[in-house]
C-alpha positions in Angstrom: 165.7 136.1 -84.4 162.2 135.8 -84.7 160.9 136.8 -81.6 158.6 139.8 -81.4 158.3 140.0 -84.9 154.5 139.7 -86.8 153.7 138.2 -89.5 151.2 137.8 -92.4 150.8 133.9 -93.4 150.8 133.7 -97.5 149.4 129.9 -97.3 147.8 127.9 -94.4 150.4 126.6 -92.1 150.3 123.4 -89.7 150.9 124.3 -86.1 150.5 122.6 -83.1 147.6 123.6 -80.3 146.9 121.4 -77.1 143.4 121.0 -76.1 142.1 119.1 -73.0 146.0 117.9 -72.4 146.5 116.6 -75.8 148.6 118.1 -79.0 146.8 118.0 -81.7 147.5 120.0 -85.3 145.7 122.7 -86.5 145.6 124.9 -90.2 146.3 128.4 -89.9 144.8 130.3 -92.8 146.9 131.9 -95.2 145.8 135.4 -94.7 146.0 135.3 -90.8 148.4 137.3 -89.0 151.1 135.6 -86.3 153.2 137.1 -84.0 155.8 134.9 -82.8 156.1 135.0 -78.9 159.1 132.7 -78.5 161.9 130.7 -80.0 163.5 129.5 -81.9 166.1 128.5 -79.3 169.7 127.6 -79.8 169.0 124.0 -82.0 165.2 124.3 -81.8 163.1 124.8 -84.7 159.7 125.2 -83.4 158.4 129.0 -82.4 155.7 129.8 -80.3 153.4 132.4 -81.7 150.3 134.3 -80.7 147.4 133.1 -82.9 143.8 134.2 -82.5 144.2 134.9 -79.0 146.2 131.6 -77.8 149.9 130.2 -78.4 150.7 127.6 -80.5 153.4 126.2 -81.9 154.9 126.1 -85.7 157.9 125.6 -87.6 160.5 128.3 -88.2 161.0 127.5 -91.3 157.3 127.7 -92.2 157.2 131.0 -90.4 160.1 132.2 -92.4 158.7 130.6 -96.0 155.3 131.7 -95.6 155.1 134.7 -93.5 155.2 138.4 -94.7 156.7 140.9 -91.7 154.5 143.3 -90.6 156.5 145.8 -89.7 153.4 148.7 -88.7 152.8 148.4 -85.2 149.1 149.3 -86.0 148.2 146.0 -87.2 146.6 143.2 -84.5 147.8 139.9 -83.8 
């Protein structure tokens, strides 16, 4: 499970923000640092994470490819 955990991104990633109503796709750097907030539920393979201060929405298996776990609690989402 993937929830709760953090993660450093080793590429950019696509994930999905909505603005003004509307889902649109957005690059997260590689670099950044994710924490997933949600998911993925039983069949679902999207994961909400905490991104710069707002929830988006990305693959697990992109999470899982291209994310280091941060496992010290130190580090910021």
């Amino acid at each position: 499970m993937l929830a709760g955990k953090r993660f450093k991104l080793s590429a950019p990633t696509l994930a999905l923000d909505t603005v003004d109503g509307k889902r649109i796709a957005v690059n997260v750097p590689g670099g950044d640092i994710i924490k997933v907030v949600s998911g993925p539920r039983h069949g679902d393979r999207m994961v909400d994470v905490l991104w710069e201060g707002r929830i988006v929405v990305m693959f697990a298996d992109d999470v899982d490819v291209r994310g280091i776990e941060i496992r010290d609690q130190s580090a910021t989402a």
